[in-house]
C-alpha positions in Angstrom: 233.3 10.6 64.5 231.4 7.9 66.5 231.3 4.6 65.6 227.9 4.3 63.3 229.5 7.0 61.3 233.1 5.9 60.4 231.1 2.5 59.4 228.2 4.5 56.9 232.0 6.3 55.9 233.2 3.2 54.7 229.6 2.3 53.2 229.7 4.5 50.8 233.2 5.1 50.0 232.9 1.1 48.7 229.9 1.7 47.2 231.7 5.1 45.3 234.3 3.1 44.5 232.8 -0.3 43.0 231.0 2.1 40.4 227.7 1.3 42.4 227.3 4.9 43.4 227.7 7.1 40.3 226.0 10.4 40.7 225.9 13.0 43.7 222.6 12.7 44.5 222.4 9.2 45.5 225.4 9.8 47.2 224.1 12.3 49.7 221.5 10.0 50.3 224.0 7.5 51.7 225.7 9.3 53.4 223.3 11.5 55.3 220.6 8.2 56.2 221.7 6.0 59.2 221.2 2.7 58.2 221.5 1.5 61.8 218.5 3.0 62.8 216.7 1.1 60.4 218.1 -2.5 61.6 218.1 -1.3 65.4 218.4 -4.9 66.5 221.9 -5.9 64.1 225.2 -4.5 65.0 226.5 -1.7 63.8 229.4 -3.7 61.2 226.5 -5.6 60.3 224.3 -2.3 59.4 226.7 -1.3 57.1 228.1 -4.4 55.5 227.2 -4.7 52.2 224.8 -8.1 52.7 220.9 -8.1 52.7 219.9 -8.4 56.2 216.7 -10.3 56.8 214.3 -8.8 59.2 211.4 -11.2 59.3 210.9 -14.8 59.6 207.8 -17.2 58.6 208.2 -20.6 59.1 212.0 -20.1 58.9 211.9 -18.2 55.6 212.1 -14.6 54.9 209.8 -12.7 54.0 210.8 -9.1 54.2 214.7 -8.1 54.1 216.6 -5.1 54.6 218.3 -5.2 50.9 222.3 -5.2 50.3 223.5 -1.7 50.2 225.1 -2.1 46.7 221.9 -3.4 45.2 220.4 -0.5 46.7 222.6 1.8 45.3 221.8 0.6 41.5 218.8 0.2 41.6 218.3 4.1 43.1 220.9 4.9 40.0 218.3 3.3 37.9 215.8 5.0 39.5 217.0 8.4 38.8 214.7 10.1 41.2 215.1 14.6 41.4 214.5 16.7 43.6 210.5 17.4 43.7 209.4 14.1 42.3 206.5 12.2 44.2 207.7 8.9 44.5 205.4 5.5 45.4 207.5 2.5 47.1 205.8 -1.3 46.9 207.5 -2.8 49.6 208.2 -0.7 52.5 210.0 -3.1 54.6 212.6 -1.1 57.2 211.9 2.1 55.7 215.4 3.0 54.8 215.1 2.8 51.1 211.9 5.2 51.4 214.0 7.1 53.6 216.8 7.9 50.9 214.5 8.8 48.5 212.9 11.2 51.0 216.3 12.7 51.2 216.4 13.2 47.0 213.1 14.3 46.0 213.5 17.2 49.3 210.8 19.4 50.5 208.6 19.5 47.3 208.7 15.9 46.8 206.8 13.0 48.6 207.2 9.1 49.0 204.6 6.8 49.6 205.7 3.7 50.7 203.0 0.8 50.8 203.5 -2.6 52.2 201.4 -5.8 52.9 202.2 -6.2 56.6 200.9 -3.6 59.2 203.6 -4.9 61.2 206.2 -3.8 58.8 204.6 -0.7 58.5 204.7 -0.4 62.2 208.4 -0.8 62.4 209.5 1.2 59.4 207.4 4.4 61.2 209.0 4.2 64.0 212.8 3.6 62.0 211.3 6.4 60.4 210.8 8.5 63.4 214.2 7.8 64.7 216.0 8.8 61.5 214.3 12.0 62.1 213.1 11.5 58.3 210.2 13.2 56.9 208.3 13.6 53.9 207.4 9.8 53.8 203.7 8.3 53.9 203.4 4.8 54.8 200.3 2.6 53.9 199.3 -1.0 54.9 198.1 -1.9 51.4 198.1 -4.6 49.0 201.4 -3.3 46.9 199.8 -5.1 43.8 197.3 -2.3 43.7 199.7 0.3 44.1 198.2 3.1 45.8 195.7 5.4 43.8 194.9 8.2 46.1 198.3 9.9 46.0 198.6 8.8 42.2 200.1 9.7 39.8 203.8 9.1 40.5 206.8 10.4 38.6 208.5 7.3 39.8 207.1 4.1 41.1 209.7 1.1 42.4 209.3 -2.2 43.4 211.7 -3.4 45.9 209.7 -7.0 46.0 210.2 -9.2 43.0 207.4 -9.1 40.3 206.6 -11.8 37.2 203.9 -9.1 35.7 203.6 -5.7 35.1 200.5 -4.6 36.7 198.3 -2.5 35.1 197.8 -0.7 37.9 201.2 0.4 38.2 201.3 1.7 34.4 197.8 3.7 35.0 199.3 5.6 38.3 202.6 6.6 36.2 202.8 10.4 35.0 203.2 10.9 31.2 206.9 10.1 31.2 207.2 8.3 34.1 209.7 5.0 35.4 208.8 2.3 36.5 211.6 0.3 38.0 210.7 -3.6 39.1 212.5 -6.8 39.8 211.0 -8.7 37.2 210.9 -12.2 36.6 212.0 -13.3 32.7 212.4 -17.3 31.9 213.5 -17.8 35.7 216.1 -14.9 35.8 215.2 -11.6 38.0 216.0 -8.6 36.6 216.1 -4.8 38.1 214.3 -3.1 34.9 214.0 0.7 34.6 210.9 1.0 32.3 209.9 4.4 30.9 206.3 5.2 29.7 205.9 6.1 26.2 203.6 8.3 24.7 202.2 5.0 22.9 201.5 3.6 26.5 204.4 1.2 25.8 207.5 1.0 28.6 210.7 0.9 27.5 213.3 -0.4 29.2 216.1 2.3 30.0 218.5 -0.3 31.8 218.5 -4.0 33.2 220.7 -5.1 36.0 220.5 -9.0 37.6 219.0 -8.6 41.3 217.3 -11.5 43.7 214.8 -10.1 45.5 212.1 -11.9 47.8 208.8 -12.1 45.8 205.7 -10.0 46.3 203.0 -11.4 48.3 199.6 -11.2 48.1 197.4 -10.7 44.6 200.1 -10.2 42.9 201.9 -13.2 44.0 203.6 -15.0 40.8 203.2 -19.2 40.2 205.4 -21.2 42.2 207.9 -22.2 39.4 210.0 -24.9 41.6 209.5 -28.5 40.8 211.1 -30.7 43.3 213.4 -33.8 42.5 212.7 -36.1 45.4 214.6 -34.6 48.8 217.6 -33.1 47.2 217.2 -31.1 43.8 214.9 -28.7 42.7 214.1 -28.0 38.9 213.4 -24.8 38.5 210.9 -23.6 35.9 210.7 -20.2 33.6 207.5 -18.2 34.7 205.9 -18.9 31.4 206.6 -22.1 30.3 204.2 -23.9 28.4 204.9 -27.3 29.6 206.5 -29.1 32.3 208.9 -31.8 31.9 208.0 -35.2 33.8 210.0 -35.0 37.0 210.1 -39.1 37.0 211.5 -38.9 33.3 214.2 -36.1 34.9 215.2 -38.0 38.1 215.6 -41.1 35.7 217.9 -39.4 33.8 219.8 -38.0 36.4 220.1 -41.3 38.3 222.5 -42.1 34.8 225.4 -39.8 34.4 226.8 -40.1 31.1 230.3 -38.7 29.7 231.0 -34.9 30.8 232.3 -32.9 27.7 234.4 -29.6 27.9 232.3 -26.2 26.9 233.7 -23.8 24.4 233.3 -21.2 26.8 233.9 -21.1 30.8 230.6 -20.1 33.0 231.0 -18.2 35.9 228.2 -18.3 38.9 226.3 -15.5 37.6 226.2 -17.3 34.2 223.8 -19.3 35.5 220.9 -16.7 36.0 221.7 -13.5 34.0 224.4 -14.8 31.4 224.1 -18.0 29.2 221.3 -19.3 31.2 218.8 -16.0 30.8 220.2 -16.4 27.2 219.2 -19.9 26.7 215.9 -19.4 28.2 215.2 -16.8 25.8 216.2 -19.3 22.4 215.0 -22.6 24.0 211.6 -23.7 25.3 213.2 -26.2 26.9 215.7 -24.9 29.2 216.0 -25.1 32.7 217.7 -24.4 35.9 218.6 -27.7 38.3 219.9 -26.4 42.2 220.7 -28.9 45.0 219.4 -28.3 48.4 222.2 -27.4 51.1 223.9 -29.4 52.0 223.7 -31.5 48.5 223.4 -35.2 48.9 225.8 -37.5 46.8 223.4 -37.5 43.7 224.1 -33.2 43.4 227.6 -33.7 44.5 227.9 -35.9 40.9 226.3 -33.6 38.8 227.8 -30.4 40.1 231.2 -31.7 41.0 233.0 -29.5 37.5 232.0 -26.8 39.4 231.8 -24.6 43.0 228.1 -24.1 42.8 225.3 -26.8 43.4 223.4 -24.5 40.0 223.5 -25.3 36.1 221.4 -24.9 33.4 220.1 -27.7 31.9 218.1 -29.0 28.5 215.5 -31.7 29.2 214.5 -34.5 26.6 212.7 -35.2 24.5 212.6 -38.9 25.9 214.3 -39.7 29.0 217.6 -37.5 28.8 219.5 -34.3 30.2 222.2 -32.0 29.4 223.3 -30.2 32.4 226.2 -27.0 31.9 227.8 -26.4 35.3 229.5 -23.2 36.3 233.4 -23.5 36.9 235.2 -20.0 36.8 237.9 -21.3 34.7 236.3 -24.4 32.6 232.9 -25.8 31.6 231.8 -29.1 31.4 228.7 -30.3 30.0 227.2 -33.4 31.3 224.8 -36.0 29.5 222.5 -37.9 31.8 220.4 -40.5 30.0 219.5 -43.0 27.8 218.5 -39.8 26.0 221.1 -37.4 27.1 223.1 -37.3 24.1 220.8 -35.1 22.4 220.4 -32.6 24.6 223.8 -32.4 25.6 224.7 -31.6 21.6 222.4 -28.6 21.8 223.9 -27.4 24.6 227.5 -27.2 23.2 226.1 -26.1 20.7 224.1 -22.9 22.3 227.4 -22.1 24.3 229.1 -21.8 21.3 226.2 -19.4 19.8 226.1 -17.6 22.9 230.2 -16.9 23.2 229.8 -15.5 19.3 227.2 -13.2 20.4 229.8 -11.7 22.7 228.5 -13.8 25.7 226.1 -11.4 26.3 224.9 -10.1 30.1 221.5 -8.7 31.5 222.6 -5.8 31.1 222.9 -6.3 27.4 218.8 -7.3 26.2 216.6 -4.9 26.2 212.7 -5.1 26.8 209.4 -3.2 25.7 206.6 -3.9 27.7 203.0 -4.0 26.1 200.4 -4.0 28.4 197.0 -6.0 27.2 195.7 -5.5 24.9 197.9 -3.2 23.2 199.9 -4.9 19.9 203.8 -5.6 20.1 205.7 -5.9 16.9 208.2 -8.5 16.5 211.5 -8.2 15.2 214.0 -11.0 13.9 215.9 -12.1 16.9 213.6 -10.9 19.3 211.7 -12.9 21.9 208.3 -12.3 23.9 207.6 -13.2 27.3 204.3 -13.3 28.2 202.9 -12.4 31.4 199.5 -12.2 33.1 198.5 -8.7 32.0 201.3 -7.7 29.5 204.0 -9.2 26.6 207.4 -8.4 27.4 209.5 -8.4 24.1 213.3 -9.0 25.0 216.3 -7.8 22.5 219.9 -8.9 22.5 221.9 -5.9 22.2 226.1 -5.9 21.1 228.1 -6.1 24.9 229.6 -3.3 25.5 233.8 -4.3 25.1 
């Protein structure tokens, strides 16, 4: 066994046995596509280590990725892609993820994969080639559009984060069909398997957390970050209706008040797809506060209850903050303001809430997706996201124990 495969060995045999890789088919894909050749210029450990691998650079930032084998893995579990389905990819980047699904859908299925860059495209041909892997059509196309000449699809997935559901990905599904995106809700991403109902509503089959870069393009969602002078951002949900005064936050911030223990601990992932996607689903005014790396003294203060430079935070009215820090073993919630006191009482209080309701997960809300203009009916408990070209109604369901 050479060296490439006793690494891929140990790939999947993690990915089996974290629970990432459930069924037999996505399995085979694993274990029968090289990753290497599709990162030819990483080593071989790095191919297979379970870490997103970025593969191009603008201006120092990344904009296309070779994805972390585990998310990978759930999101192609999501997927559920069979043999014979014709499959279309937004966001071809290496070509390895089209490349597994060639592998499921076999000989009487098809996969287009479209991406913005010809460059990528370029590359992920010849990774492509290398692999010895066909059955897989690439396009240099606007992913936005998805790609109507080889429509419909049984199965269309985004592997580029989304904050709308295009109509033009509903119109190129089959009758039945899944549409799985990582979709932007109140400033959490989420990996959302949505089925097509005969009613031309999609309902969500499963939601799992993900961070994924965002598409580019016409499709490109608002720039949500509002920076705090040099060291903090404030970061905004996709929809919100207004936008706190950053002067009135930094204020605030510049006067730490008492920190107060939570009723419930917060772990990291808390932040985005626990109690924070929770909050920003009950509270208009909820948002996220990160510190640049490394933090200055000012986001060493605020975060030092906890090992991430994250929290969710309530802002005002007036000139005050509550700010919930993740610790792994305690909370703290901290009042900053002359006004701070307020918010930092709804924030104990919403922790509470949240720990009765079973501290729920992503994976515990459920969504239907209305494209415009078609109605959405909703139910006690229930709140709607609205989007450029659809309303996204989100559910709470009982966590699984």
């Amino acid at each position: 066994m050479t060296t490439a495969e006793r690494a891929r060995s140990r790939m999947v045999a993690a990915l089996c046995d974290s629970g990432r890789v459930v069924s037999s088919t996505v399995e085979d894909a694993f274990r029968n596509v090289p990753r290497h050749l599709f990162v030819p210029d990483f080593p071989i450990e790095m191919a297979y280590a379970d870490e997103a691998v970025a593969v191009q650079l603008v201006d120092g930032v990344a904009t296309s990725s070779a994805s972390q084998p585990s998310m990978m893995a759930i999101m192609l579990e999501q997927l559920a892609v069979r043999p014979g389905h014709r499959v279309l990819e937004i966001g071809a980047g290496t070509g390895y993820n089209a490349a597994l699904m060639a592998r499921m859908v076999g000989p009487t299925g098809s996969v287009t994969a479209v991406d913005i860059d010809q460059e990528l495209i370029d590359s992920a041909e010849r990774h492509l080639a290398a692999a010895g892997v066909s059955g897989v059509r690439l396009v240099c196309a606007d992913g936005a559009l998805g790609y109507a000449e080889n429509a419909p699809y049984d199965r269309i997935v985004l592997t580029v984060g989304s904050s709308d559901v295009r109509p033009e990905w509903v119109a190129q599904l089959s009758a039945g069909g899944r549409l799985l995106l990582p979709l932007a809700v109140r400033g959490s991403q989420l990996s959302v398997s949505l089925d097509l109902g005969t009613d031309g509503l999609l309902y969500s089959d499963s939601v799992r957390g993900c961070a994924f870069i965002r598409l580019r393009g016409i499709g490109a969602g608002p720039d949500t970050t509002v920076m705090l002078g040099d060291e903090l951002a404030m970061l905004l949900p996709e929809d919100a209706e207004t936008v706190p005064d950053p002067a009135d936050v930094i204020a605030a911030l510049a006067a730490p008040g008492p920190v107060r223990g939570s009723p419930v601990p917060l772990g990291p992932r808390d932040v985005w797809d626990g109690f924070g996607l929770w909050l920003a689903l009950n509270d208009p005014r909820m948002v996220r506060l990160s510190a640049n790396q490394p933090a200055g003294l000012l986001a060493e203060s605020m975060f030092a209850v906890g090992p991430t430079h994250a929290g969710v935070a309530l802002v005002g009215p007036g000139r005050g903050v509550a700010l919930a820090a993740a610790t792994g073993d305690t909370s703290a919630v901290r009042a900053f303001g002359i006004d701070g006191r307020g918010p930092a009482e709804r924030m104990l209080l919403a922790l509470a809430e949240w720990e009765a309701a079973g501290s729920p997960q992503a994976a515990d809300l459920g969504l239907v997706v209305a494209p415009r203009p078609l109605p959405v009916t909703v139910a006690p408990g229930s709140a709607v996201v609205a989007t450029p070209s659809a309303r996204v109604l989100t559910t709470w369901h009982a966590p699984v124990t």
